[in-house]
C-alpha positions in Angstrom: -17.2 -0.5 32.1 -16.5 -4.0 33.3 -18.3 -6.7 31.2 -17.5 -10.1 32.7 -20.2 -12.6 31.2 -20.6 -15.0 33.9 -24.1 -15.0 35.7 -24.1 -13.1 39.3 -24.1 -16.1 41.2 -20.9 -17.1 39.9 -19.3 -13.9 40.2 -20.0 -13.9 43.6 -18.2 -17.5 44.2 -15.2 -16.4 42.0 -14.7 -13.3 40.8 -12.1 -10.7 42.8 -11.0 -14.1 44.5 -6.9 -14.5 44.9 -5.9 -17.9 46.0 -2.8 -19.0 48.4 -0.1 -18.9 45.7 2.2 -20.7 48.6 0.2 -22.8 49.7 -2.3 -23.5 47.1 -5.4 -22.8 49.4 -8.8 -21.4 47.4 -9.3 -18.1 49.7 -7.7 -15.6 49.3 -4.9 -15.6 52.3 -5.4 -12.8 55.4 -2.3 -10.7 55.3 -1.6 -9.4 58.8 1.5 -7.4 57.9 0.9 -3.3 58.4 4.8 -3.3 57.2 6.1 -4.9 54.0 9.9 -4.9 52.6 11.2 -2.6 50.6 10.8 -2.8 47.5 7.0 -4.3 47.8 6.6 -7.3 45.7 3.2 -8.2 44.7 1.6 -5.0 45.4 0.4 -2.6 43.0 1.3 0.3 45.1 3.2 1.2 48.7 2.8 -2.2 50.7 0.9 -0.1 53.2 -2.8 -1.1 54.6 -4.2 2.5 53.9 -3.0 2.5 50.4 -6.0 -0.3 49.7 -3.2 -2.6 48.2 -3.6 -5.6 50.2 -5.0 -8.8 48.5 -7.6 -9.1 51.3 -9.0 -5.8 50.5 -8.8 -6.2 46.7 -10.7 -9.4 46.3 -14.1 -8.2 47.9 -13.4 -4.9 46.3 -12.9 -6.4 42.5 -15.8 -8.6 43.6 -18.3 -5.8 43.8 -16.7 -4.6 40.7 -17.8 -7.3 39.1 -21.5 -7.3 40.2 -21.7 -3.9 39.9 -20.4 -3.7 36.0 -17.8 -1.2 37.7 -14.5 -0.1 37.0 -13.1 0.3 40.2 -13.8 -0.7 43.5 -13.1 0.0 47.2 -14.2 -1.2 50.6 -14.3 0.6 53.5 -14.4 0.6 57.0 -18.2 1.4 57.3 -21.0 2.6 55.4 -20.9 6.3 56.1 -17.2 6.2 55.5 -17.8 5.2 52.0 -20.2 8.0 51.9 -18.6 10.2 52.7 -15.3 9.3 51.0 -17.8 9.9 47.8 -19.1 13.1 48.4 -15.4 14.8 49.4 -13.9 13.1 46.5 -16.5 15.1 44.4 -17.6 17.8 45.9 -15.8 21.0 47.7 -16.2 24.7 48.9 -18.9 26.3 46.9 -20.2 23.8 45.3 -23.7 22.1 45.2 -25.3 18.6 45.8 -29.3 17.9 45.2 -29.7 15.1 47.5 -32.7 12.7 48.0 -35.1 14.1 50.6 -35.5 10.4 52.2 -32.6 9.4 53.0 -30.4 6.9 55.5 -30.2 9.1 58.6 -26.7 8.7 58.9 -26.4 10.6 55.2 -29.3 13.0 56.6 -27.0 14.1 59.3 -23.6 14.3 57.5 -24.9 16.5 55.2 -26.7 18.8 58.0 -23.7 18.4 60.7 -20.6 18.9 58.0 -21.3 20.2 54.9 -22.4 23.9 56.1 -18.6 24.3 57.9 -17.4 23.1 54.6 -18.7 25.7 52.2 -20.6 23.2 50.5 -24.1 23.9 49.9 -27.0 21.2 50.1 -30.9 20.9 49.2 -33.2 17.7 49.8 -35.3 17.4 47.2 -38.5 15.0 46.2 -36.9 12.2 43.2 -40.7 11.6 42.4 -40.7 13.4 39.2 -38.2 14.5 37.1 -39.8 17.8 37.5 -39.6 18.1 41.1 -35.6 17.2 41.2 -35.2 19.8 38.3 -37.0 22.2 40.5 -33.7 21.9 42.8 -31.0 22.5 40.4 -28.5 25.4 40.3 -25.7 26.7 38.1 -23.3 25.1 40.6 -24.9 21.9 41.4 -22.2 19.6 41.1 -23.8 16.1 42.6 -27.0 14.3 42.7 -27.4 12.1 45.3 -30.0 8.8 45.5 -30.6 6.1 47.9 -33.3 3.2 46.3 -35.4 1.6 47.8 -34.9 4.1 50.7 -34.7 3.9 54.0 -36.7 3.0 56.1 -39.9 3.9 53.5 -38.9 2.0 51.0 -39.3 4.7 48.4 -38.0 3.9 44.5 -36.1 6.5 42.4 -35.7 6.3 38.7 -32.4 6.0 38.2 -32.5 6.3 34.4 -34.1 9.7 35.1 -31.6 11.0 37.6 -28.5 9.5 35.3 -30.3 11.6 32.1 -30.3 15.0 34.3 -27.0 14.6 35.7 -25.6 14.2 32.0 -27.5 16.9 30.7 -25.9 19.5 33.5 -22.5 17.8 34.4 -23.2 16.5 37.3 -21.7 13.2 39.1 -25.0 10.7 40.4 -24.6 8.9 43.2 -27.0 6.0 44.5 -26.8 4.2 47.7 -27.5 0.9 46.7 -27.4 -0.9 50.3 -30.9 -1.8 50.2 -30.9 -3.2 46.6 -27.4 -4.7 46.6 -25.8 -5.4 42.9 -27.4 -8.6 42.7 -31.4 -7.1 42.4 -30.0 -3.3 41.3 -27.2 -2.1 39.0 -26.7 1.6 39.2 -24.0 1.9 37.0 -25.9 -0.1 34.1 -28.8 2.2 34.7 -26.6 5.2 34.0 -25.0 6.6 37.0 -21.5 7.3 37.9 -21.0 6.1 41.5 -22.6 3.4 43.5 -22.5 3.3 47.6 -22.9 0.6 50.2 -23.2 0.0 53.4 -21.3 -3.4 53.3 -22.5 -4.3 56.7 -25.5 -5.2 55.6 -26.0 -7.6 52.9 -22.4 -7.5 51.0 -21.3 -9.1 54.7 -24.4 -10.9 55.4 -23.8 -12.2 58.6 -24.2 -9.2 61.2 -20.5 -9.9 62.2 -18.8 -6.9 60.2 -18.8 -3.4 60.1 -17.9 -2.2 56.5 -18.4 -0.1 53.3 -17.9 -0.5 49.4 -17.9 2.0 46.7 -18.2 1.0 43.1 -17.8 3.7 40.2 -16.8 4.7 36.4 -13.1 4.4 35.8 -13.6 8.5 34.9 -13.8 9.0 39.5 -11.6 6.0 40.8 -8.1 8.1 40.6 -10.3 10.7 43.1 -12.1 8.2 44.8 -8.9 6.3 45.4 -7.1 9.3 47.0 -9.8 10.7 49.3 -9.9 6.9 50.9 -6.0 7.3 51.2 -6.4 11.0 52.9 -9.1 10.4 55.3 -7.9 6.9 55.8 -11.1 4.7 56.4 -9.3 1.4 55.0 -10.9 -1.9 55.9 -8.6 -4.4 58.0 -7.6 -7.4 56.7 -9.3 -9.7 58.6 -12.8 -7.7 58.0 -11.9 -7.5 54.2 -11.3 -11.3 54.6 -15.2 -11.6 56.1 -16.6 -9.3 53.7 -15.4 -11.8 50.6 -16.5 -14.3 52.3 -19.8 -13.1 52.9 -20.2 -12.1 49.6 -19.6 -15.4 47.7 -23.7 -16.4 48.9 -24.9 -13.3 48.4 -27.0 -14.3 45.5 -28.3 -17.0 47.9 -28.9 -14.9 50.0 -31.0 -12.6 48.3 -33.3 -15.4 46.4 -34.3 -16.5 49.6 -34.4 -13.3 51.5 -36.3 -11.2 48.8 -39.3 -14.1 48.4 -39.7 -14.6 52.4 -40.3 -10.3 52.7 -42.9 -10.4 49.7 -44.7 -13.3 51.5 -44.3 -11.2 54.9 -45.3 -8.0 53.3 -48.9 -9.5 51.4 -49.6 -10.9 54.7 -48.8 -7.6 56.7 -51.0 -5.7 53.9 -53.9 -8.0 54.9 -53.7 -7.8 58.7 -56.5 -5.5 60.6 -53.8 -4.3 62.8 -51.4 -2.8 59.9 -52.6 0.6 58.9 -49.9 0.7 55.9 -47.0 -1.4 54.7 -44.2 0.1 52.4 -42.6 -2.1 50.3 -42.3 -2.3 46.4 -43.0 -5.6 45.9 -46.8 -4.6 46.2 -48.4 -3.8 43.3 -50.1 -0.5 45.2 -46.9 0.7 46.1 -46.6 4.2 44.5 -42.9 3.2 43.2 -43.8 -0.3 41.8 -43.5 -0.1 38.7 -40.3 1.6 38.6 -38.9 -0.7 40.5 -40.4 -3.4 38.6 -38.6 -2.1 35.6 -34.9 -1.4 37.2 -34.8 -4.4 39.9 -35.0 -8.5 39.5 -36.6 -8.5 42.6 -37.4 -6.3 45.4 -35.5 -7.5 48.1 -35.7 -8.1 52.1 -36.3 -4.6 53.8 -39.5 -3.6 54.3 -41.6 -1.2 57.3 -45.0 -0.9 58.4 -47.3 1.3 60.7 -49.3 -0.3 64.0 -52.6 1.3 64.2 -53.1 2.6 67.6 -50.8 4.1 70.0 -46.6 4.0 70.6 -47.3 2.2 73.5 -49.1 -0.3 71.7 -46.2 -0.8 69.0 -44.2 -1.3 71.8 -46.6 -3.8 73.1 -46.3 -5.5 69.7 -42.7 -5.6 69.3 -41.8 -6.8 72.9 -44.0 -9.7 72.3 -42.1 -10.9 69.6 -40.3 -14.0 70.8 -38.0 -15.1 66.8 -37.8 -11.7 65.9 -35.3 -9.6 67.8 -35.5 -5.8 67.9 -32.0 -4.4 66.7 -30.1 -1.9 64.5 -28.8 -2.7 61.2 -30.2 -4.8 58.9 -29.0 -7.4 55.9 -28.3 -10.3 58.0 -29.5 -14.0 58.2 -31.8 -13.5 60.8 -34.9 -11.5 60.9 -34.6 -8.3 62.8 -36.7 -5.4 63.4 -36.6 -1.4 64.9 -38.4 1.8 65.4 -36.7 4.1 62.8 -37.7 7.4 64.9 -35.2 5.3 68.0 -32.4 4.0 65.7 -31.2 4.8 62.1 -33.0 8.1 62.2 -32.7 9.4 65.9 -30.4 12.3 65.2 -33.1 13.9 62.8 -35.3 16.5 64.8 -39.1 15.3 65.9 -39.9 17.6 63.2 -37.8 16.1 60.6 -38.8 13.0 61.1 -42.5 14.0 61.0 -41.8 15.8 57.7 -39.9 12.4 56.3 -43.1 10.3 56.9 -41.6 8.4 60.4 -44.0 8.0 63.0 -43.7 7.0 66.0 -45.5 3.5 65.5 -43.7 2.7 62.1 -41.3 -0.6 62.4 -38.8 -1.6 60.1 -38.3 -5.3 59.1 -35.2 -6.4 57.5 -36.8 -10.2 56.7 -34.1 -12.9 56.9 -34.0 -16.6 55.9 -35.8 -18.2 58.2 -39.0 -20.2 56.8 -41.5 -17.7 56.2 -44.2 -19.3 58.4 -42.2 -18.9 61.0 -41.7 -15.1 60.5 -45.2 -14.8 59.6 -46.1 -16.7 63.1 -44.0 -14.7 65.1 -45.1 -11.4 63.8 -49.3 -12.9 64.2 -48.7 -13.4 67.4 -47.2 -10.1 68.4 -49.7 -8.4 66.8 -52.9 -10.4 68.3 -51.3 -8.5 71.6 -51.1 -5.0 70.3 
């Protein structure tokens, strides 16, 4: 494992970072070359994009490893890309994954739209209890699969608990650490093999970038390495340039972004409209002391439940005038969406009902605005609901 002993924040100025050696500039130099001369100077491999050689795309990647106390590193061209570059690179015809039954849609639907053609076989399982995700296991179980906090309900998982039972029976854990990041969460130090992300979000920061990042044990990059070079979703240069970029205030970032949602989700747990607000920060959340014990903080997403009607969530949310309803999440500004319309629309009504996603819950990904002024917005809108 990597041990480098300076603090996040300064890993995430320096570290992975490869300055101009021409020209003598800090950041690390966009190469724009898909063809390099034979033989390839500089590179540690073929001088070819999809080979994850270029310096653009190994200074955000070895900057993750960092922050992550990885081994290896790789970014990605999206966040489901790195998904599922991790769960081909580990798992194949007849074998078996126990994966977290509340999950990023996107995962939800990989799973339930590839895996069956593949041979591969799949439960969901509840990651409450150690008991419940034993409940799920099989002789050929080959992967456990995590995402904490969750999304959009913002569950917690023990990760020292799901790192224990995939030691004890051999198999490879996996956490999607999107929500988290490597600056409040370290899976690795916490036990598990593989760590996910969905670098669009707050690795990039800046809702400018579509990307993904996979951090893991020196033991998987060899496999990891050559599953990204055979399905071939390598980042660009120019995007890898962004997501370095965006990454150097990501402990900024995060500071300010996890104490604006804790302020935004106490004053959401007081208000007569809110029937429920899940977030871990709050000390009544079923996973806070969990998350207490494996996080620094317990950062910017959070979602809620209107009382009333749809119609009157709607009501709510279009009278929002700061606050802008829109997919993804992680960036500067606040944003907010109706899970059942965006990151879980692909699940049945019946799956979505059986998640916990109802048709009046909204999810907030709080940016770094002043917090009055996301907490005026939202009062307002609701007053109308």
């Amino acid at each position: 494992m990597r041990n480098d002993s300076r603090r996040p924040d300064t890993l995430c100025v320096h570290a992975g970072s490869r300055p101009d050696p021409v020209t003598g500039g800090l950041n690390t130099p966009i190469s724009t070359s898909s063809a390099h001369r034979f033989p390839w100077k500089n590179l540690p491999e073929a001088g070819y994009p999809r080979y994850h050689t270029l310096p653009s795309q190994l200074a955000p990647a070895d900057k993750l490893a960092a922050l992550e106390g990885a081994d290896v590193a790789l970014v990605t061209a999206s966040g489901l890309s790195a998904i599922a570059v991790t769960l081909l690179a580990v798992l194949g015809h007849g074998d078996h994954a126990v994966v977290q039954r509340d999950i990023y849609g996107g995962t939800h639907h990989l799973l339930t739209a590839e895996f069956p053609r593949l041979g591969i076989e799949f439960d969901f399982a509840d990651f409450a209890s150690e008991a419940s995700l034993r409940a799920a296991l099989r002789p050929n179980t080959r992967l456990i699969y995590a995402e904490t906090p969750s999304n959009p309900l913002l569950g917690v998982v023990d990760l020292a608990m799901i790192a224990a039972v995939g030691k004890e029976i051999g198999a490879v854990t996996v956490c999607d650490n999107t929500f988290a990041t490597p600056i409040l969460q370290k899976s690795l130090a916490l036990g598990l093999d593989i760590s996910v992300h969905s670098g669009t979000k707050y690795l990039a920061g800046h809702s400018d970038l579509n990307c993904g990042a996979i951090a893991a044990r020196a033991a998987f990059g060899e496999r990891l390495k050559e599953a990204l070079v055979n399905y071939g979703p390598t980042l660009n240069a120019y995007d890898a340039f962004l997501l370095e970029r965006g990454m150097k205030t990501l402990g900024l970032r995060m500071e300010r972004i996890s104490e604006n949602a804790m302020a935004v989700a106490k004053w959401l747990s007081r208000h007569e409209q809110v029937t429920k607000v899940n977030y871990p920060g709050l000390s009544d959340h079923p996973g806070h002391a969990v998350a207490a014990r494996q996080m620094t903080a317990f950062g910017g997403m959070l979602s809620f439940e209107i009382a009333g009607s749809e119609a009157e969530a709607r009501t709510a949310v279009d009278r929002l005038t700061m606050i802008a309803e829109a997919v993804s999440l992680g960036g500067v500004e606040t944003l907010i969406c109706f899970p059942r319309l965006t990151s879980h629309a692909k699940m049945t009504a019946e799956e979505r009902h059986a998640a916990g996603i109802g048709d009046t819950l909204l999810r907030l990904s709080v940016g770094i605005e002043d917090k009055d002024d996301i907490i005026a917005d939202l009062d307002q809108a609701l007053k109308g609901s």
